[in-house]
C-alpha positions in Angstrom: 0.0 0.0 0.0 2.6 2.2 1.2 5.0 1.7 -1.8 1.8 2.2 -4.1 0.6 5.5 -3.2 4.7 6.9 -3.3 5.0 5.1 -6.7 1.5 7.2 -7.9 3.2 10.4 -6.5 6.5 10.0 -8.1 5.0 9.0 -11.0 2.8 12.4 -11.4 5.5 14.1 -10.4 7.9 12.8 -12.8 5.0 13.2 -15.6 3.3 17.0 -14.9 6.5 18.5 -13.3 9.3 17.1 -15.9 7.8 16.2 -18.7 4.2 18.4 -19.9 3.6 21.9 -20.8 1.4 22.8 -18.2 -0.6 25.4 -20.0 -3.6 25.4 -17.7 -4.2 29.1 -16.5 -5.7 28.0 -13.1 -2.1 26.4 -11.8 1.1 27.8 -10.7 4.5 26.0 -9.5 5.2 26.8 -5.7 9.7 28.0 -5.2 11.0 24.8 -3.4 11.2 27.7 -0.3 7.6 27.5 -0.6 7.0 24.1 -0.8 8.7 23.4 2.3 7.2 25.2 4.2 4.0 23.6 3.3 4.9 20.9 5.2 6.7 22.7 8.7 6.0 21.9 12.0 3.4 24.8 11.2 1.2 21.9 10.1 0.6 20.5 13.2 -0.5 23.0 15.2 -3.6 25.2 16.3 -4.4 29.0 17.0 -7.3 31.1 17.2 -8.1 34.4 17.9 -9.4 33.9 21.2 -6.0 32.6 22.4 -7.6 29.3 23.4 -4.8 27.6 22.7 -1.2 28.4 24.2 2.1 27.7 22.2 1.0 30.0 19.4 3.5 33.2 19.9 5.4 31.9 16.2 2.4 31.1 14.2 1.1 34.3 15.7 3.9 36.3 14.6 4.0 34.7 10.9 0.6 35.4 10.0 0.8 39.0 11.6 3.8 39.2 8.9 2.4 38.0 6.0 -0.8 40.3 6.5 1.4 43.4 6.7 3.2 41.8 3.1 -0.1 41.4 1.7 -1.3 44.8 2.4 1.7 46.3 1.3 1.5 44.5 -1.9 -1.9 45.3 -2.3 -1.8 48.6 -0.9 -5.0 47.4 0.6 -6.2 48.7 4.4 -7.2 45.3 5.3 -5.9 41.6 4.6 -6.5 38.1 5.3 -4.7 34.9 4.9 -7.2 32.5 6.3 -9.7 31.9 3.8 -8.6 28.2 2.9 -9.3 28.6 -0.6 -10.8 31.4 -2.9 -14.3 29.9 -3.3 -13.9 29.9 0.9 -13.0 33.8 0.1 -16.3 34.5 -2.2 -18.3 33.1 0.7 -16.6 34.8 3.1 -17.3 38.3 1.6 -20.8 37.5 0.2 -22.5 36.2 2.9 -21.3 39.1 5.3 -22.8 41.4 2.8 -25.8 40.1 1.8 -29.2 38.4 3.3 -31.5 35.5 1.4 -33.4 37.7 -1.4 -30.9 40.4 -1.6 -29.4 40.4 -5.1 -25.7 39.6 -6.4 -24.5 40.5 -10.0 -22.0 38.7 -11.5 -20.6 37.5 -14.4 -23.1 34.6 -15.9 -20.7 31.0 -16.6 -22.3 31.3 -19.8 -20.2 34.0 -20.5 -17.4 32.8 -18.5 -18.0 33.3 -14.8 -17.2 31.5 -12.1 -19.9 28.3 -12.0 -19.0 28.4 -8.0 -21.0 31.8 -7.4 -23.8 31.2 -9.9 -27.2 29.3 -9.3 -25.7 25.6 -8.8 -23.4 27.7 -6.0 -23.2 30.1 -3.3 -26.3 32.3 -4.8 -28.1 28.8 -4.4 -26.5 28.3 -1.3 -27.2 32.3 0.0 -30.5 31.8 -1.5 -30.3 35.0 -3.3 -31.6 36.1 -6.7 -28.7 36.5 -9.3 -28.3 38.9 -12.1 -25.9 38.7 -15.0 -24.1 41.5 -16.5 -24.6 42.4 -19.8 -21.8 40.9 -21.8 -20.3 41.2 -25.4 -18.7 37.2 -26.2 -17.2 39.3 -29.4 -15.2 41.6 -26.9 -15.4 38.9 -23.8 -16.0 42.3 -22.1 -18.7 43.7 -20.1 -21.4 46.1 -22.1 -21.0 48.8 -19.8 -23.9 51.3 -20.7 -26.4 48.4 -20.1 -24.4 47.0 -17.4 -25.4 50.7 -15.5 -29.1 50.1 -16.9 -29.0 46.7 -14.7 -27.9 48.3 -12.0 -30.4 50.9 -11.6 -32.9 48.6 -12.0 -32.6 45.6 -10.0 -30.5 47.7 -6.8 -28.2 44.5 -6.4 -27.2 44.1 -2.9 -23.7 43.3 -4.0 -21.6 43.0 -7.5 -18.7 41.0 -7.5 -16.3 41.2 -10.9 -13.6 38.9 -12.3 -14.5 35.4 -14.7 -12.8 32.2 -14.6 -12.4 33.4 -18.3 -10.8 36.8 -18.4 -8.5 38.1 -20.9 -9.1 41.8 -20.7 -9.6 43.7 -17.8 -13.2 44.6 -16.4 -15.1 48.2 -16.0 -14.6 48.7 -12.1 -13.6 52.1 -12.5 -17.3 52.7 -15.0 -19.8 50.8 -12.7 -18.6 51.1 -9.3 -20.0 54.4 -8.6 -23.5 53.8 -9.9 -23.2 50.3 -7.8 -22.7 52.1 -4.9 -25.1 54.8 -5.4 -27.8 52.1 -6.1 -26.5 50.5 -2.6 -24.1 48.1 -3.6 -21.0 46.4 -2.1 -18.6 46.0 -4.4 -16.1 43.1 -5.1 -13.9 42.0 -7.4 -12.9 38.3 -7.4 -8.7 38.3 -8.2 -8.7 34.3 -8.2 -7.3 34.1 -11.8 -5.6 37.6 -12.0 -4.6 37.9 -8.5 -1.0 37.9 -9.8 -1.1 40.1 -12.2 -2.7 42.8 -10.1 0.4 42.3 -7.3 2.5 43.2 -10.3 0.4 46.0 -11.6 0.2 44.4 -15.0 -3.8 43.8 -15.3 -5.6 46.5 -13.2 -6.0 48.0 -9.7 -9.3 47.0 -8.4 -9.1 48.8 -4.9 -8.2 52.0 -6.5 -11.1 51.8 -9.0 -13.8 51.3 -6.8 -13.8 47.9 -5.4 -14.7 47.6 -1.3 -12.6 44.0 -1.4 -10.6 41.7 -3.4 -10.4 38.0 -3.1 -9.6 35.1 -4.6 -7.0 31.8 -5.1 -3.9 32.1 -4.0 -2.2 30.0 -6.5 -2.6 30.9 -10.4 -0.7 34.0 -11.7 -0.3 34.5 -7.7 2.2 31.7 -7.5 1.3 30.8 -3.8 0.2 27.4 -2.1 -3.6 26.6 -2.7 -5.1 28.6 -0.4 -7.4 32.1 -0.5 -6.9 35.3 0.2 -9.1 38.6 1.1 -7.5 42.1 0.9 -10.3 45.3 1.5 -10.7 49.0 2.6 -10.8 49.6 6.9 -15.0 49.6 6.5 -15.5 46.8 4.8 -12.3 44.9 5.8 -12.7 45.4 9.6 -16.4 43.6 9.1 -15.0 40.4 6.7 -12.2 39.6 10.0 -14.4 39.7 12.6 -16.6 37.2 11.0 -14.6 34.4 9.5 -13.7 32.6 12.9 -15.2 30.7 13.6 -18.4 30.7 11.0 -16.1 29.8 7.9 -12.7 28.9 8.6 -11.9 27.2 12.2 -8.2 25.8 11.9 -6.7 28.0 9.0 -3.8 25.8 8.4 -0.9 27.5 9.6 1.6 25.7 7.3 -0.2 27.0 4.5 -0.3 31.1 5.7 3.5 30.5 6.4 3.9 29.7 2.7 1.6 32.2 1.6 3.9 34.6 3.4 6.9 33.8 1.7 5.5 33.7 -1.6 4.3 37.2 -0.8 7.8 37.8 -0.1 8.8 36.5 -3.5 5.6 38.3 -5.1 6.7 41.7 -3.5 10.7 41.6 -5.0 9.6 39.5 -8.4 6.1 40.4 -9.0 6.3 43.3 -11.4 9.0 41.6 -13.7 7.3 38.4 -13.7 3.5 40.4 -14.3 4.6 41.8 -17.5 6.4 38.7 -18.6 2.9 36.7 -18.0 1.7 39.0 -20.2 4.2 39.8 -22.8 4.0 35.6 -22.9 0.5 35.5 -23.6 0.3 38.1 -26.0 3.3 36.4 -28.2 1.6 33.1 -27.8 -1.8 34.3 -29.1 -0.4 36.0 -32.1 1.7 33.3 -33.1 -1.3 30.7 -32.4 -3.7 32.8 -34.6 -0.7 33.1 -37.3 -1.1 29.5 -37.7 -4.7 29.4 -38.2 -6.0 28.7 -34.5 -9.5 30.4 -33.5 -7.7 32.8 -31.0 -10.2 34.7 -29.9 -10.1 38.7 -29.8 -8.2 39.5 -33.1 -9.5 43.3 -33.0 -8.6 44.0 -29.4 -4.9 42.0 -29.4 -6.2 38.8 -28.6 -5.5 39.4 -24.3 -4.1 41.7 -21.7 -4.1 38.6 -19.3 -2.4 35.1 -19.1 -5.3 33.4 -20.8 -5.5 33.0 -24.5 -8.8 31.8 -25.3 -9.1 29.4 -28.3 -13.3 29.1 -29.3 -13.9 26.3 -30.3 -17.4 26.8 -30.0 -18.6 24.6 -27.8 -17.3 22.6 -24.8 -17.5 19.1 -26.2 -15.3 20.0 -29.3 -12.7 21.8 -27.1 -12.7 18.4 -25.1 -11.8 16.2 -28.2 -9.2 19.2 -28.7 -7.5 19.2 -25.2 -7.5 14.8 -25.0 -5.5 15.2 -28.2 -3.6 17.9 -26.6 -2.7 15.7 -23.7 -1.5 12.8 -25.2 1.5 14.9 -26.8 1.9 16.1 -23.1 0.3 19.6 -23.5 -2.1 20.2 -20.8 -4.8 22.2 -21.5 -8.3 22.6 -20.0 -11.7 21.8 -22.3 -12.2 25.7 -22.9 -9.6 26.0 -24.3 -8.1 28.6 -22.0 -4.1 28.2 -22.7 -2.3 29.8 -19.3 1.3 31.3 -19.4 1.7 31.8 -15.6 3.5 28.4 -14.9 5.4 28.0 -18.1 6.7 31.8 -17.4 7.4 30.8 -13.9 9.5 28.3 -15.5 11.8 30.8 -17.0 10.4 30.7 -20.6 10.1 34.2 -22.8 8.7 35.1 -26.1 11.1 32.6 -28.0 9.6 29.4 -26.4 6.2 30.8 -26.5 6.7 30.6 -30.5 8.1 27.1 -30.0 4.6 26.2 -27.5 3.0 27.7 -30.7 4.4 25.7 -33.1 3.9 22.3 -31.3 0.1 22.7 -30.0 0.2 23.6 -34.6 1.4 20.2 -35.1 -0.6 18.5 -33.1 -3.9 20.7 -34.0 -3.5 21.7 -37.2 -0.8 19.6 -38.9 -2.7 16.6 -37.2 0.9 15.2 -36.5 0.8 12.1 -34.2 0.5 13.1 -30.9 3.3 10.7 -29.7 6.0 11.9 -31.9 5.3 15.9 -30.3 5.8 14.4 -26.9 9.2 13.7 -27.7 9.7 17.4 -28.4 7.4 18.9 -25.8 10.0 16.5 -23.4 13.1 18.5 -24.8 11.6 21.9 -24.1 10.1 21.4 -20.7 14.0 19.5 -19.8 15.0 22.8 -20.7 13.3 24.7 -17.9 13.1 22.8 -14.6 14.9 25.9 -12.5 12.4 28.2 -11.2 12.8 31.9 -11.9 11.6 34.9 -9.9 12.1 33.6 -6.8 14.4 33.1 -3.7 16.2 29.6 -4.4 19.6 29.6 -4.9 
């Protein structure tokens, strides 16, 4: 049993960490720093804020650090590490802002939002009515003028931006004033972007309007799974005082030291690596739509994210796309949403993004056997195993 389940962890690791472009935009590779701190003595061990427990003066301490790091990073009044993951954050601040009835508008799946806030999740959940914004799939953007239209009219009790699909950035700055006029709290969920932001490549949500920003900790933000809630003093002040012990009990103190350090690492790396996320992306998408891929967004420069969305129109032919993908050892999701964040933490640039361009071609376009590209896709990813922007020696 033992030697199964290390033979099944070796063998993953050996596959997705040496030998696969991992293009999926919703992972991230941890600094070995990181990583071991994910399994410290920290691990083992309790705190609370009601200093139940005794023995706590070091955790204490570590997560009082890492809040400072985060708001400094932010430039946010308020942070907090605990959320254990960033659906655990979108809880966190909806719930606290909102009553069963009230009204939250957000970005429909349909249109690539987040399926974990929709009807099927915490609106369900909440038992609150849910709105869509008003979206153009042409510009994957937000229609704005209507968007203000829907706000007058249905008085949401909160909006929340951000989209598991989100290649340009979103109208904060526009709507945020007639949301709050109309009584809104406003929030803007980072999960996928949260990295970008800390580098201030993407967009600034707590200077445009936005009362919080949460999310994952661990997409262009290159942290340990995990969540993350940064906010003004107002609304901030209310999201602490509420999360122990109605969402998150035992916050996992291994987890917020490694959070802490990668904040660290985000702090001294995060602009440089930010615009190379981007500058990757934007390289990628050209070079992809050279070749006769459906990139989507040729009038608007395909993305200002990490995402470069291929349409293939429907979920079951991006599917057939991506198991194809795979077996040449390019990991994609069934969007397809292709992801630079991992691949640039890996220390590739604009030259290898033509090279990622030119082997999803042969497998996609040239129909080239799958099995034959895996020996190539092997050769660059050998290339690239040393982390960059990061501590380790």
């Amino acid at each position: 049993m033992i030697e199964e389940i290390l033979a099944l962890t070796k063998q993953h690791e050996k596959w997705r960490g040496k030998q696969c472009l991992n293009l999926i935009p919703s992972e991230n590779v941890m600094s070995s720093s990181v990583r071991k701190l994910l399994s410290s003595e920290l691990g083992n061990r309790y705190t609370a804020r009601d200093r139940f427990y005794m023995g706590t003066r070091f955790l204490d301490e570590v997560e009082a650090y890492g809040e400072k790091l985060a708001k400094d990073v932010f430039k946010a009044e308020v942070a907090d590490l605990r959320p254990l993951s960033g659906h655990i954050a979108d809880l966190i601040v909806i719930a606290n802002f909102t009553e069963p009835n009230d009204t939250l508008m957000c970005l429909s799946p349909n249109d690539g939002g987040y399926p974990g806030m929709w009807k099927d999740g915490l609106a369900g959940l909440l038992r609150l009515n849910v709105e869509p914004f008003p979206f153009s799939k042409r510009d994957m953007s937000v229609k704005v003028e209507e968007a203000k239209e829907t706000i007058k009219r249905v008085k949401p009790k909160i909006v929340v931006f951000g989209a598991s699909i989100i290649v340009f950035p979103q109208p904060v700055k526009e709507l945020a004033e007639i949301a709050k006029e109309n009584g809104a709290v406003v929030g803007f969920d980072g999960s996928h972007v949260l990295g970008l932001i800390a580098g201030r490549q993407f967009q600034d949500p707590l200077r445009e309007g936005a009362h919080a920003l949460f999310g994952s900790t661990h997409k262009t933000f290159f942290g340990p799974q995990g969540g993350i809630i940064l906010a003004d003093k107002e609304h901030g002040e209310i999201l602490k005082a509420k999360i122990y012990p109605a969402f998150v009990d035992n916050a996992h103190w291994n987890r917020i030291a490694a959070l802490t350090l990668a904040l660290a690492e985000m702090k001294k790396f995060g602009e440089a690596y930010a615009r190379q996320v981007v500058r990757n992306a934007q390289t990628l998408a050209k070079a992809l739509n050279d070749y006769g891929l459906p990139v989507a967004c040729e009038h608007l420069g395909f993305t200002k994210s990490h995402q470069v969305l291929l349409d293939y129109g429907d979920y079951e032919k991006g599917q057939v796309k991506a198991e194809k993908l795979q077996r040449a050892n390019i990991i994609v999701d069934c969007v397809i949403r292709v992801g630079t964040c991992e691949v640039t933490r890996r220390g590739m640039k604009e030259a290898e993004m033509l090279r990622i361009a030119e082997l999803i071609k042969r497998v996609l376009v040239d129909e080239e056997k799958p099995e034959k590209v895996k020996r190539d896709v092997a050769k660059l990813c050998a290339e690239f195993q040393k982390l960059e922007y990061c501590f380790d020696k």
